[in-house]
C-alpha positions in Angstrom: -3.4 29.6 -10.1 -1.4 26.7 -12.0 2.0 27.3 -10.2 0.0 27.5 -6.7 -1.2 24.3 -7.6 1.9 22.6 -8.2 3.7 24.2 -5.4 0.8 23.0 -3.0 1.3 19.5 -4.7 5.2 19.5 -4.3 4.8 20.7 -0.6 2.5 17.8 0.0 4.3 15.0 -2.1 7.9 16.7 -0.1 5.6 15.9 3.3 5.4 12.5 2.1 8.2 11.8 1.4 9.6 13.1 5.0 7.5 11.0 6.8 8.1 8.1 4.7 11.2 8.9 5.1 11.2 8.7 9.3 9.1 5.9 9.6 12.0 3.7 7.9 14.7 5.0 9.9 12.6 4.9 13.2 11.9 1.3 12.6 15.0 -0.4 11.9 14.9 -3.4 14.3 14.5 -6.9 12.9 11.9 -8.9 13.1 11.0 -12.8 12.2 7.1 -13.1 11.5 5.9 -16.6 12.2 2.9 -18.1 10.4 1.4 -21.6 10.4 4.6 -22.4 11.6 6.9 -21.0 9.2 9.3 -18.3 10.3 10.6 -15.7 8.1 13.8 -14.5 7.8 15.0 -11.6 10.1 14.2 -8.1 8.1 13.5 -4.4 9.4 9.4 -3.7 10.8 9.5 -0.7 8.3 10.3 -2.9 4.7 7.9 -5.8 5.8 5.1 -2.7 6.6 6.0 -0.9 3.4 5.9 -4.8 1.5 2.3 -5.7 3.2 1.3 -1.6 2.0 2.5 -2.6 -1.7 0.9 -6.0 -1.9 -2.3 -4.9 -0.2 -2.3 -1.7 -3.3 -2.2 -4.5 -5.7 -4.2 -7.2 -4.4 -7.3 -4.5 -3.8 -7.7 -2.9 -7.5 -7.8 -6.5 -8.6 -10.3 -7.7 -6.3 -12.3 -4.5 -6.8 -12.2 -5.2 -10.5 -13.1 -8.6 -10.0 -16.1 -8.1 -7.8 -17.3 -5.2 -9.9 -17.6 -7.8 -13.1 -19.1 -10.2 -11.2 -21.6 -7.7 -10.0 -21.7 -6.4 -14.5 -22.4 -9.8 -15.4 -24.9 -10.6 -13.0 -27.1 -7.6 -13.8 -27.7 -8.5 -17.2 -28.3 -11.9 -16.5 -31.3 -10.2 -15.0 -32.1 -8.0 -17.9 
């Protein structure tokens, strides 16, 4: 039961991987994102997806964290 387990896992993580894998070759042109009037400098659609994917996996944990504090403190101000 083990070994089916990590074959199953290595199967999926292999998947991954694969389409990870196609979505950065399938989206090689560059782009130039503008905002509030700055432009960017020219870079693939897949690394500025996969860069706004990382950022947004860091950013949420630490708002998450954050907000669940808050919400900690707050209760026993009420207690």
């Amino acid at each position: 039961m083990r070994n089916l387990k990590r074959v199953l896992l290595a199967v999926v993580l292999l998947l991954l991987v694969l389409v990870v894998l196609a979505f950065v070759l399938e989206n090689q042109q560059s782009v130039s994102l503008l905002f509030l009037g700055w432009a960017g400098p020219q870079l693939p659609v897949s690394l500025i997806a996969v860069v706004a994917l990382l950022i947004g996996m860091i950013i949420g944990p630490i708002v998450g964290w954050f907000l669940g504090r808050t919400s900690r403190a707050s209760r026993r101000r009420l207690t």
